[in-house]
C-alpha positions in Angstrom: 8.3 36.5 0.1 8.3 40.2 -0.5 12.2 40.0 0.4 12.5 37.1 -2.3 11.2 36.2 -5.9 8.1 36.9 -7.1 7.8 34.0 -9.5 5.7 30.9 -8.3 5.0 27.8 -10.2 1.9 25.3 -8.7 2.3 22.1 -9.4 -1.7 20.6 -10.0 -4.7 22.6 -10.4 -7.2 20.8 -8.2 -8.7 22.7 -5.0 -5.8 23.2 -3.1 -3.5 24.6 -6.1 -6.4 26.6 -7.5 -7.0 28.2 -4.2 -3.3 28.6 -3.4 -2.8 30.4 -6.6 -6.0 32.8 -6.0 -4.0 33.6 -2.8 -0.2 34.4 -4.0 -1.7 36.6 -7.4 -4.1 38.5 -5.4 -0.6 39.8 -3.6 1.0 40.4 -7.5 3.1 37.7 -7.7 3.2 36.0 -11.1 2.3 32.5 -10.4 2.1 29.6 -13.2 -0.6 26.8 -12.3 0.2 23.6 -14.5 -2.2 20.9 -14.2 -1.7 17.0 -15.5 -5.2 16.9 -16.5 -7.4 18.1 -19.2 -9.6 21.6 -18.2 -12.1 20.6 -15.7 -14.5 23.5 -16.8 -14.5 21.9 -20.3 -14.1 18.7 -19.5 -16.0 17.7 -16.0 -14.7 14.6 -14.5 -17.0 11.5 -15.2 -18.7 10.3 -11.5 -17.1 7.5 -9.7 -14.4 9.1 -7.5 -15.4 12.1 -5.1 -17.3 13.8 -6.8 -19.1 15.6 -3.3 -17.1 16.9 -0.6 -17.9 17.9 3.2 -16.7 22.1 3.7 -16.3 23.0 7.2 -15.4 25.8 9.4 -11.6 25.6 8.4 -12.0 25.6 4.6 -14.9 28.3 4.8 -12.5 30.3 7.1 -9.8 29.7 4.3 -12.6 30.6 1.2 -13.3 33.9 3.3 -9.4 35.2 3.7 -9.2 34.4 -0.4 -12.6 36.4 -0.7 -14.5 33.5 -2.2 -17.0 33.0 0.1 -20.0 35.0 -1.7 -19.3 33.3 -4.7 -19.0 29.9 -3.2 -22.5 30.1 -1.2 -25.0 29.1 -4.3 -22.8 25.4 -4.2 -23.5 24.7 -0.5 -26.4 22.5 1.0 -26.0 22.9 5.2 -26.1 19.6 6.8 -26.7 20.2 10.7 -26.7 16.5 11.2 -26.2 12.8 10.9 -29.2 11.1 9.8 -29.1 7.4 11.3 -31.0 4.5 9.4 -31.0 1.4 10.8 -31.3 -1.9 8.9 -35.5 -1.8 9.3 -35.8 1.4 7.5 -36.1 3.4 10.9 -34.0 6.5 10.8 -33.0 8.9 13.5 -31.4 12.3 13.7 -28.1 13.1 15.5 -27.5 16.9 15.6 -23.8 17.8 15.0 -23.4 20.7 17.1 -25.7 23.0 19.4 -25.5 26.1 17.5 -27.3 27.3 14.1 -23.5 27.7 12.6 -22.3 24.7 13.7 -23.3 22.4 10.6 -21.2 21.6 7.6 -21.8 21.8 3.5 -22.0 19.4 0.8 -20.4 20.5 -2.1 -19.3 19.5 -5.6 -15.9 18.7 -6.0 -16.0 19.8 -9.7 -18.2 22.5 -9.1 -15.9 24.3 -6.6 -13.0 23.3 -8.3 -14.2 25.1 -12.0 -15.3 28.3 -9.4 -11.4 28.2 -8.1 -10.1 27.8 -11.7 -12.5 30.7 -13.1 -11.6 33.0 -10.0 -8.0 32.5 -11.1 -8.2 32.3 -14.7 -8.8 36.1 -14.0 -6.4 37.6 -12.2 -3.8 39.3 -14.5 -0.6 38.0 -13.2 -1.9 34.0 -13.4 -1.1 31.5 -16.7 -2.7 28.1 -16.6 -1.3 24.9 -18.4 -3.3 21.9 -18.5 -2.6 18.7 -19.9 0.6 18.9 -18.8 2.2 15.9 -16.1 5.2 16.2 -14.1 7.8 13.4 -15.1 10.7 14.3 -13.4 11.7 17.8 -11.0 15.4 18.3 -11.0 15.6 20.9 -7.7 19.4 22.0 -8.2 18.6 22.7 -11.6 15.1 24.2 -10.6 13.8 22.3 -13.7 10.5 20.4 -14.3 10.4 18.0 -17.6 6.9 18.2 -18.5 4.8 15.3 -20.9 1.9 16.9 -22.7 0.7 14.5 -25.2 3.6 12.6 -26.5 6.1 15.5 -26.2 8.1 15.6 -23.5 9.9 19.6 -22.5 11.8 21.2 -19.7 10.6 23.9 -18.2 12.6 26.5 -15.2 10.8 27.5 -11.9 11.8 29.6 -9.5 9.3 28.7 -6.6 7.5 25.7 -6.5 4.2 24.5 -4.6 3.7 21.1 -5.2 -0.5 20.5 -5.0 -0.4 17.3 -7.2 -2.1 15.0 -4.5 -1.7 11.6 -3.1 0.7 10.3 -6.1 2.7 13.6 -6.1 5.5 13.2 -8.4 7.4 16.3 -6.6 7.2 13.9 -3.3 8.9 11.6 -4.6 11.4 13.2 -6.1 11.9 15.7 -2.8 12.3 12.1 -0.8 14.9 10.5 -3.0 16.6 13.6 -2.9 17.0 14.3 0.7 17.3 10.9 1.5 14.2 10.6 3.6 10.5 8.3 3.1 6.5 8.4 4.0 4.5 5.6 5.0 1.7 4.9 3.1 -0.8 2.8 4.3 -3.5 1.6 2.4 -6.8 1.1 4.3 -8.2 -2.4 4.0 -10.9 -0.9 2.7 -12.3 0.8 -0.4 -15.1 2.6 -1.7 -17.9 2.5 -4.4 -19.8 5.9 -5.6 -23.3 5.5 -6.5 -26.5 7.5 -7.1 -29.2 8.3 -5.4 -31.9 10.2 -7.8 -34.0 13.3 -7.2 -37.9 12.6 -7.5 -40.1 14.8 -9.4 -39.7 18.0 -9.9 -36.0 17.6 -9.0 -36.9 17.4 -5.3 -34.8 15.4 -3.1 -35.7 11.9 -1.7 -33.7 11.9 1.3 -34.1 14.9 4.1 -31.6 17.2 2.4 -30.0 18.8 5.2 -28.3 16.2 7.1 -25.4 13.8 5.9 -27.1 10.2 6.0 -25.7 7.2 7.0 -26.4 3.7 7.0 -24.0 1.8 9.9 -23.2 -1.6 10.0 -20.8 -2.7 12.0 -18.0 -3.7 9.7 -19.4 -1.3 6.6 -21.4 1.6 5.7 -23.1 3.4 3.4 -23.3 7.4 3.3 -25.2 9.7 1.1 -24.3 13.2 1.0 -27.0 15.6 -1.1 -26.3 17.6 -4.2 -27.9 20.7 -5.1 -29.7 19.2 -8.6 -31.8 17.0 -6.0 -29.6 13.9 -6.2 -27.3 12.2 -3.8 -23.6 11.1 -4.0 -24.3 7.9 -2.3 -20.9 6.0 -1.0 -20.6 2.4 -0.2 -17.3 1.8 2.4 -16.6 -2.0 2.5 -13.6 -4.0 2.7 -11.6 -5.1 -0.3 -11.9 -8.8 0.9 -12.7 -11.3 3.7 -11.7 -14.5 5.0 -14.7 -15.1 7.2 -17.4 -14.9 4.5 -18.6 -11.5 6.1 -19.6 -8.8 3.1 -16.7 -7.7 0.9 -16.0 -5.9 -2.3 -14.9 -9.1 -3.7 -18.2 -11.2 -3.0 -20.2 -8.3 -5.4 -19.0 -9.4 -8.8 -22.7 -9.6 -10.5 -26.0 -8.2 -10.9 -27.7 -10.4 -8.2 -24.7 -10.3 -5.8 -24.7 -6.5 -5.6 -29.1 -6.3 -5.3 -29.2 -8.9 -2.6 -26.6 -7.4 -0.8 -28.3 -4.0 -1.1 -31.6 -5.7 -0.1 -30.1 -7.6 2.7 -28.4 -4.4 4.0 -29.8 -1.1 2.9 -33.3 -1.8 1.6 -34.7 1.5 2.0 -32.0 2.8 -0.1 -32.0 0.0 -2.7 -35.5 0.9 -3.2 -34.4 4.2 -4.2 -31.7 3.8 -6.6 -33.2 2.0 -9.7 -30.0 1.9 -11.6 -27.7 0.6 -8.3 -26.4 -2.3 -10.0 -25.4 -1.1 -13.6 -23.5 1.8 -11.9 -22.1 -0.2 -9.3 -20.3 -2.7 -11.8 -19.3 0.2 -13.8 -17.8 2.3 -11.5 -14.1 1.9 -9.6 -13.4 0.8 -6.6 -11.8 3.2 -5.0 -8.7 2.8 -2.2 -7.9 5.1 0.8 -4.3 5.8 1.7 -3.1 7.4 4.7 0.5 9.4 3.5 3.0 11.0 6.3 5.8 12.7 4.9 8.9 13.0 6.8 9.8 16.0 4.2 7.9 18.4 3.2 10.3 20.8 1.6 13.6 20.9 0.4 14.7 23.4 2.6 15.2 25.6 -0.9 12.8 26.3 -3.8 10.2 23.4 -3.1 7.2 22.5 -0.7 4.1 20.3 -0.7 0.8 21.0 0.1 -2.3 19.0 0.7 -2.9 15.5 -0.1 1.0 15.8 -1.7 2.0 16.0 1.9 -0.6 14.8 3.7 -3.1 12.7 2.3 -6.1 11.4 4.7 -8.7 8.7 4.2 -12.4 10.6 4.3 -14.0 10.1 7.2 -14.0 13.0 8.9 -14.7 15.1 6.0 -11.4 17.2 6.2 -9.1 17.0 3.1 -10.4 19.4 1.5 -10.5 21.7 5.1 -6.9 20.4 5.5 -5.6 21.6 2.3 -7.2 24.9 2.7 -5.9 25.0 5.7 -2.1 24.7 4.6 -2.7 27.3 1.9 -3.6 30.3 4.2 -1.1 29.5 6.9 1.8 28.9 4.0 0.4 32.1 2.0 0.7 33.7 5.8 4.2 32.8 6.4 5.4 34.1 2.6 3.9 37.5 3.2 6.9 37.7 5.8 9.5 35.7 4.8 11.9 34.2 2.0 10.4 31.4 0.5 13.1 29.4 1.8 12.5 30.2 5.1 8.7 30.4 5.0 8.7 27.3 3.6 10.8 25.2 6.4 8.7 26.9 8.9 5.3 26.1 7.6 6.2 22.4 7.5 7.6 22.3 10.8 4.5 23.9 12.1 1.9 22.4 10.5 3.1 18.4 10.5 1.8 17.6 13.9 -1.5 18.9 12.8 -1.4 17.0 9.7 -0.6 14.0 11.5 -3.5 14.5 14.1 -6.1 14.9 12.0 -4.9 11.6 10.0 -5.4 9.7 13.2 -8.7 11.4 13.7 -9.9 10.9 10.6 -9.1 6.6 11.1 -10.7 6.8 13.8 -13.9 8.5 12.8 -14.3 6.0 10.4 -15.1 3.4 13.3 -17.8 5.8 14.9 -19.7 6.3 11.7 -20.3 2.4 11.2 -20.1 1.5 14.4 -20.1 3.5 17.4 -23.3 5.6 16.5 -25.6 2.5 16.9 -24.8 2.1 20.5 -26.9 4.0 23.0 -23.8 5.0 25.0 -22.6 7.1 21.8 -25.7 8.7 21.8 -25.4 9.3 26.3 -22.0 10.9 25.8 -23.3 12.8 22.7 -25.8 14.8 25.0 -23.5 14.6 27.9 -20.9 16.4 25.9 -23.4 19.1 24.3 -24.3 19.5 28.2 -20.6 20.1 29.6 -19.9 22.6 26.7 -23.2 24.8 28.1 -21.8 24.3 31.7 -18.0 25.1 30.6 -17.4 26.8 27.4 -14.0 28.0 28.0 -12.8 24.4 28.5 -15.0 21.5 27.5 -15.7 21.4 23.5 -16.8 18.6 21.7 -14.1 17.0 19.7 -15.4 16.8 16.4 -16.8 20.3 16.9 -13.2 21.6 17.8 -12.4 19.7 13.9 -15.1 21.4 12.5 -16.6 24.0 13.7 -13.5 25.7 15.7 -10.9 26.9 12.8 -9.3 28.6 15.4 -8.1 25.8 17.8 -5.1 23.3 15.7 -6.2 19.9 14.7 -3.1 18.4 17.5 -4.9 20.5 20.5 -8.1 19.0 19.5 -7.3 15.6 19.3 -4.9 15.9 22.8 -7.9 17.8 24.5 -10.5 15.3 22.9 -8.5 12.0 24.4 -9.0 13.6 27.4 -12.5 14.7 27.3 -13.1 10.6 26.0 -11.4 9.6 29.7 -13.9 12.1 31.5 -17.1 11.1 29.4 -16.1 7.2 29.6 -15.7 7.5 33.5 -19.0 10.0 34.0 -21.3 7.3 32.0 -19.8 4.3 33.2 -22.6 3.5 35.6 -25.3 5.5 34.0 -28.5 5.2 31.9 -29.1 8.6 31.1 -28.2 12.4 31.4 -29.5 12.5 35.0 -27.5 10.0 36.5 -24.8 11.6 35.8 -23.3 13.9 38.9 -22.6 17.3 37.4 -20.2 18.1 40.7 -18.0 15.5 39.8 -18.0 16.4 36.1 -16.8 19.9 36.7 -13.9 19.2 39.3 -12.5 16.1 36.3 -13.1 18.8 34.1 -11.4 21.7 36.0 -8.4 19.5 36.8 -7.9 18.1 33.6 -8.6 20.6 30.7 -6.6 23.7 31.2 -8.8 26.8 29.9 -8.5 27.2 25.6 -7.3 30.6 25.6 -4.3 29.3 27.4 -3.2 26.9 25.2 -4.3 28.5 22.0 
């Protein structure tokens, strides 16, 4: 973008526009971030809807190339693992990766997003406009009609990065213009955010270093910890049933919701004293799963994030995803027209966007299901075992999603369905690690998984 103007406008202030702004001023372009809601660092969002977030290897990596990571530290709690608990109260540890780096963070969602927004505020070349919602984007005109309050003014752009999430008014407007759609569909499932206390002296009640989860089959319940001793406690559960199985729509009442809880999750039920009060009062949340067909206009527009790509949760990437899009766009503008950088970027990073969607569905079936079954936990050491034996070619799939910034979220998922084949055929017949021949592992492995560096 050197070659081109030197003007950008951000549409949305969240993390990916705050971080995508930090990116473009630090390189003395004059970039205008306008946000639909109020301030968050003067007015904090009230709990209910993400409040905590999962950082991984990809949006540390991005946090780094912005040099944010110092800053960002003092909001992290590691979590090296998945903390199991079954329906008697027992609980037991699954280790993420085999490494001391290999864990991932639990972060605010306000609390990183107010650091991005500060970090920006100060840069010289950066105005901020909150308040402010998109209406309508007229893209021959380069024009954006703006409501603050109950006036409604047009404002020009030159450039424009559209971060304004999952109901992105710049989407809709780029689709209708170039005659092209998105799916979006709506997981048959939502989700409630709750609170798990901290005890005395602000100490947490839960070990704090692992991501906990509660899997049941059809449902689950997560808790991810804070840094005040509290945890952001998440209840997934479908909308409805026909069958008379748990639903969203079966907890309308104080009983409904504390026999549920204490049919369910008693051990956390006996933590959470106000579960009930909070649980009527807060939303329901939906997932979506959005795939563009356009992400830019070919000219003076591009999405970015959940305006392109929105994923439902469960892998903990949306936030990694986002970052993600912002230092490989901010990459491509160091180079090229905006135009041009622009086009590229989306034709490049789409078939990532669009694996990690799929792996992110499909995630959300291990975590209440899969991880009760001691096969899981067979091909869980199995896989830990053929990553010693053959670094260069076996990695576990969710560490190449989290830990491995390096290696595309489409090579991961490809290499993964793969490495599922080899694990499902190694532990067919077996009971445990040592049944399993090793010989045979390393010719499926050698024939089928080409080494990384080669495909990378």
């Amino acid at each position: 973008m050197n070659r081109g103007s030197s003007h950008v406008t951000i549409l949305g202030g969240g993390l990916a526009g705050s971080l995508m702004t930090i990116l473009l001023a630090r390189r003395g372009i004059l970039v205008h971030l306008i946000e639909r809601r109020a301030d968050l660092r003067s007015h904090p969002l009230s709990g209910g809807r993400s409040i905590n977030l999962a950082l991984a290897d990809r949006g540390l990596h991005a946090l780094k190339v912005a040099g944010l990571y110092e800053a960002v530290v003092p909001l992290l709690i590691p979590m090296s693992g998945r903390m199991l608990h079954d329906i008697d109260g027992n609980t037991q540890y699954v280790a993420y990766g085999q490494r001391e780096h290999e864990v991932i963070y639990s972060v605010s969602r306000n609390g990183l997003t107010q650091l991005l927004l500060n970090h920006a505020s100060r840069l010289p070349n950066v105005s901020m406009q909150f308040d402010s919602e998109c209406v309508d984007v007229n893209f021959e005109q380069r024009e954006l009609s703006l409501t603050q309050h109950t006036t409604t003014s047009v404002i020009p752009y030159q450039q424009l990065i559209a971060a304004d999430g999952y109901h992105s008014v710049v989407r809709q407007h780029l689709l209708q213009s170039t005659h092209s759609d998105a799916s979006d569909d709506l997981l048959p499932h939502g989700y409630k955010e709750l609170t798990l206390p901290a005890g005395s002296n602000r100490q947490h009640q839960l070990a704090a270093n692992a991501l906990h989860i509660w899997p049941r089959g059809g449902f689950m319940l997560i808790a991810l910890p804070n840094i005040d001793g509290t945890f952001t406690v998440t209840l997934f559960l479908p909308f409805d049933s026909n069958d008379g199985s748990p639903s969203f729509s079966r907890l309308h009442d104080h009983s409904s919701v504390i026999d549920f809880f204490s049919e369910f999750f008693p051990d956390a039920l006996a933590l959470m004293p106000n579960l009930a009060s909070e649980f009527l009062i807060h939303p329901t949340g939906k997932m979506h799963t959005i795939r563009s067909t356009r992400w830019t206009n070919d000219s003076n527009a591009v999405l970015i994030g959940d305006a392109a790509h929105a994923i439902v949760p469960f892998h903990g990437q949306g936030m990694n995803c986002a970052f993600e899009d912002c230092i490989e766009l901010d990459a491509l503008l160091k180079q090229r027209p905006f135009a041009e950088a622009t086009t590229l970027f989306a034709r490049q990073r789409k078939p990532n966007a669009d694996a990690i969607a799929d792996m992110a569905l499909e995630n959300y079936i291990e975590m209440r299901d899969t991880v009760r079954h001691p096969k899981f936990l067979l091909q869980k050491e199995l896989s830990f075992e053929l990553e010693r034996r053959f670094p260069d070619r076996f990695i576990p799939r969710y560490s190449m999603v989290m830990f491995h910034h390096a290696i595309p979220y489409a090579i991961a998922y490809e290499r993964g369905k793969i490495q599922t084949q080899i694990l499902d055929e190694l532990t067919s017949h077996a009971n445990g690690i040592d049944d399993i021949d090793m010989a045979i592992a390393g010719k499926m492995i050698e024939e089928r998984l080409p080494k990384l560096a080669s495909v990378l």
